[in-house]
Backbone as JSON, one array per atom type, in Angstrom:
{
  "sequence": "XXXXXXXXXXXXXXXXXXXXXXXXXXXXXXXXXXXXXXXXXXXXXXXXXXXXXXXXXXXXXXXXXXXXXXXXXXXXX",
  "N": [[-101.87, 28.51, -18.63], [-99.22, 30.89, -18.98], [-95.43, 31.56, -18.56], [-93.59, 30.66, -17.08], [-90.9, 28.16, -17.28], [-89.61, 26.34, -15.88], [-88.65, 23.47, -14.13], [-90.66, 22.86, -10.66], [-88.28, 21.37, -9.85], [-86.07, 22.52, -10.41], [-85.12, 22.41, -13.15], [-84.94, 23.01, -16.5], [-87.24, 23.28, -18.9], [-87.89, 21.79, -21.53], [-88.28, 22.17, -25.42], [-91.78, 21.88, -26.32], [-92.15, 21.27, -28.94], [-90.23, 19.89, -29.89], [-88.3, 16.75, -30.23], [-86.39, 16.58, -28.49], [-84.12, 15.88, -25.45], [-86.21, 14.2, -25.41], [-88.65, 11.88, -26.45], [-91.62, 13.52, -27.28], [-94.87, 12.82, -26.28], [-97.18, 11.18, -28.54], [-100.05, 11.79, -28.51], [-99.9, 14.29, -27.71], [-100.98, 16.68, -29.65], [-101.63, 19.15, -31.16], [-104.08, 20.89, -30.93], [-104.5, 19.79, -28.35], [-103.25, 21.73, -26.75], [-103.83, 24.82, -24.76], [-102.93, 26.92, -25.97], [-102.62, 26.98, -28.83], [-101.04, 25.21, -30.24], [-98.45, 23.35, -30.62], [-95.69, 24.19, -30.99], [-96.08, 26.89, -30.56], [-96.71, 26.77, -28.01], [-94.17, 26.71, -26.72], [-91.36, 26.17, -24.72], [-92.9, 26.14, -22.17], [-94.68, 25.45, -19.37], [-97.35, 23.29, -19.28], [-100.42, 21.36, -18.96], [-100.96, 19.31, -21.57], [-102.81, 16.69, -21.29], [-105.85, 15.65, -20.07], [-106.22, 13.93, -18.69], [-104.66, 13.83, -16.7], [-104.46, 15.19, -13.8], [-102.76, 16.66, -11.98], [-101.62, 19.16, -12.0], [-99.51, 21.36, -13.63], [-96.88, 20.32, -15.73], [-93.57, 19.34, -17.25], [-91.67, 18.01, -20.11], [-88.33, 17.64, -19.32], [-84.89, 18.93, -20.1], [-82.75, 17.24, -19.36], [-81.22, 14.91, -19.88], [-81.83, 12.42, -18.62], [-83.89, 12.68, -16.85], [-87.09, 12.78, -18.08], [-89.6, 13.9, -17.45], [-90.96, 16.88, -15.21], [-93.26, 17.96, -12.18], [-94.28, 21.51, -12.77], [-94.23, 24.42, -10.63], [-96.36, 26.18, -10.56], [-98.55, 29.26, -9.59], [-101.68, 28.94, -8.79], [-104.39, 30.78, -10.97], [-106.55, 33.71, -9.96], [-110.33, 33.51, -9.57]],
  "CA": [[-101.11, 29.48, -19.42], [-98.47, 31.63, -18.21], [-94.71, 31.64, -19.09], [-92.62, 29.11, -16.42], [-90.11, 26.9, -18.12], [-88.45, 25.64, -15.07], [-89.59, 22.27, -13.53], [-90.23, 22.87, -9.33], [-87.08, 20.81, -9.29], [-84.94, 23.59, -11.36], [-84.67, 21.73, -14.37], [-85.04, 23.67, -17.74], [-87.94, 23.0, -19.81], [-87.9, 20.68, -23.41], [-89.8, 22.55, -26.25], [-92.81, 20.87, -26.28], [-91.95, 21.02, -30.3], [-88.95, 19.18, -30.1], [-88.31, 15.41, -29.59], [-85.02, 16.06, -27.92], [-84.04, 14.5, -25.26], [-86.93, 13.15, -24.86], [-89.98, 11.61, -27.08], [-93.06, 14.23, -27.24], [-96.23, 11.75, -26.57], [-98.21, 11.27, -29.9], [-101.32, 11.82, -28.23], [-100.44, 15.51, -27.8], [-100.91, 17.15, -31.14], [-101.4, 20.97, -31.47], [-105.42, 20.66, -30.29], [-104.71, 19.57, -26.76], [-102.41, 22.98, -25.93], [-104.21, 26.15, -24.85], [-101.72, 28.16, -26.92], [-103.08, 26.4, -29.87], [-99.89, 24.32, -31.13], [-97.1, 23.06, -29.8], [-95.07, 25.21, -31.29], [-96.8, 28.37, -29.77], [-96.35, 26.44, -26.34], [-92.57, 26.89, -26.82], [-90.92, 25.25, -23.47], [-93.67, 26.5, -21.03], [-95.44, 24.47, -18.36], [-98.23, 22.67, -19.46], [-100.76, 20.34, -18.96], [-101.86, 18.82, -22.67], [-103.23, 15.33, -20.95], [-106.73, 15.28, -20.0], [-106.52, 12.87, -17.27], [-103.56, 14.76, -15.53], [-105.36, 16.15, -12.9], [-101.83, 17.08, -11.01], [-101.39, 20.52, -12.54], [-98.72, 21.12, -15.32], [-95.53, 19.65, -15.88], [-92.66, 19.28, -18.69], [-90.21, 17.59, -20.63], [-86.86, 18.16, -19.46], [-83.55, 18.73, -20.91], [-82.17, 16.99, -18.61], [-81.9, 13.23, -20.56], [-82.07, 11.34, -17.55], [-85.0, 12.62, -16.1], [-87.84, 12.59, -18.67], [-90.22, 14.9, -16.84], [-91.54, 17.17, -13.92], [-93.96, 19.42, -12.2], [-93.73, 22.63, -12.61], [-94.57, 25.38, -9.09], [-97.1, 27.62, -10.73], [-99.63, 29.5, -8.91], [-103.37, 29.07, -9.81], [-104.68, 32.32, -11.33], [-107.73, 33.77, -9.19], [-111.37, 33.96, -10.47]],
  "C": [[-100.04, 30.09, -18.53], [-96.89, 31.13, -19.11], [-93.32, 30.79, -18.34], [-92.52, 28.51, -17.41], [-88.86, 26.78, -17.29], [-89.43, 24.92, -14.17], [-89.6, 23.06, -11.18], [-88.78, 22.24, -8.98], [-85.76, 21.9, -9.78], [-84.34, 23.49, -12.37], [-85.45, 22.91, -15.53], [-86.4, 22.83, -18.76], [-87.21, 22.16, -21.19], [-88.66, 21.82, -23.82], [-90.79, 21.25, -26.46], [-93.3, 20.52, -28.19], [-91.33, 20.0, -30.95], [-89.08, 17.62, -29.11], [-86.92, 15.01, -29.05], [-84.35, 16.59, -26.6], [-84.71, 13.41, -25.48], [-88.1, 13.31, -25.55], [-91.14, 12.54, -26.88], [-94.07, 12.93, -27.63], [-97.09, 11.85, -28.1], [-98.86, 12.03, -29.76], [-101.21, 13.52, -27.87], [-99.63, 16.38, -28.61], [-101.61, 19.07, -30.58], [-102.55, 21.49, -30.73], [-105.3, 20.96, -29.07], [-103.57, 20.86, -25.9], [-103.22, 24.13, -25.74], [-104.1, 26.98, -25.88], [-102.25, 27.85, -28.58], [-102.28, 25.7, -30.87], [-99.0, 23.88, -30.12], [-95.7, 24.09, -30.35], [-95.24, 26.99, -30.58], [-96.49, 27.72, -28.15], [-95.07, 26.52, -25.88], [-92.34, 25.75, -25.67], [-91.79, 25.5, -21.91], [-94.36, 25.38, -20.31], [-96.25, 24.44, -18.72], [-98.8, 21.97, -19.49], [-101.72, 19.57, -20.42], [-102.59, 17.47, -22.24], [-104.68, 15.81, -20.02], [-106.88, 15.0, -18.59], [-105.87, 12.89, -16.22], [-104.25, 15.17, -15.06], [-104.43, 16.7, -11.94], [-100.85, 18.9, -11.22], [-100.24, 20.31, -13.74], [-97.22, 20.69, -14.41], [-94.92, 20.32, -17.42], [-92.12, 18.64, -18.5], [-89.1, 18.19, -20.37], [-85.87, 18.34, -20.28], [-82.49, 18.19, -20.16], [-82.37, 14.88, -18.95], [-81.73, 12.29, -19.39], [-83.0, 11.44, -16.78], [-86.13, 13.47, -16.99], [-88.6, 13.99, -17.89], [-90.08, 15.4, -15.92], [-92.34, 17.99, -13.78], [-93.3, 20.63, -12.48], [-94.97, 23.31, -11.09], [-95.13, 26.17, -10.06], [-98.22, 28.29, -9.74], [-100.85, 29.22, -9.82], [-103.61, 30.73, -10.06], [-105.83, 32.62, -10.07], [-108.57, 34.23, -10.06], [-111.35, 35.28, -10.43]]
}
């Protein structure tokens, strides 16, 4: 969770609503977001994939480079 929507590289978030530049995966539907939609996830850093185990990322707006991490901190217990 949290509110980053800039990749570690300094790229601008995609909404994770929107299929533009760049294709939103099928496989993540409204379920697999914290936030509880994709729409509610607006352009924030997130990891909807399962099997990502590399912390969160995004879709850029940047149509030549599809994704990246994003620099968040971990929260503390």
């Amino acid at each position: 969770m949290g509110t980053v929507s800039v990749t570690a590289g300094g790229k601008q978030c995609q909404k994770w609503s929107s299929n533009t530049p760049h294709v939103v995966t099928i496989n993540y539907t409204d379920d697999t977001f914290p936030d509880g939609s994709r729409v509610a996830a607006q352009n924030y850093c997130r990891n909807p994939d399962p099997t990502f185990t590399y912390g969160v990322w995004c879709y850029t707006m940047d149509p030549y480079h599809e994704y990246d991490h994003c620099d968040v901190p971990l929260c503390s217990k």
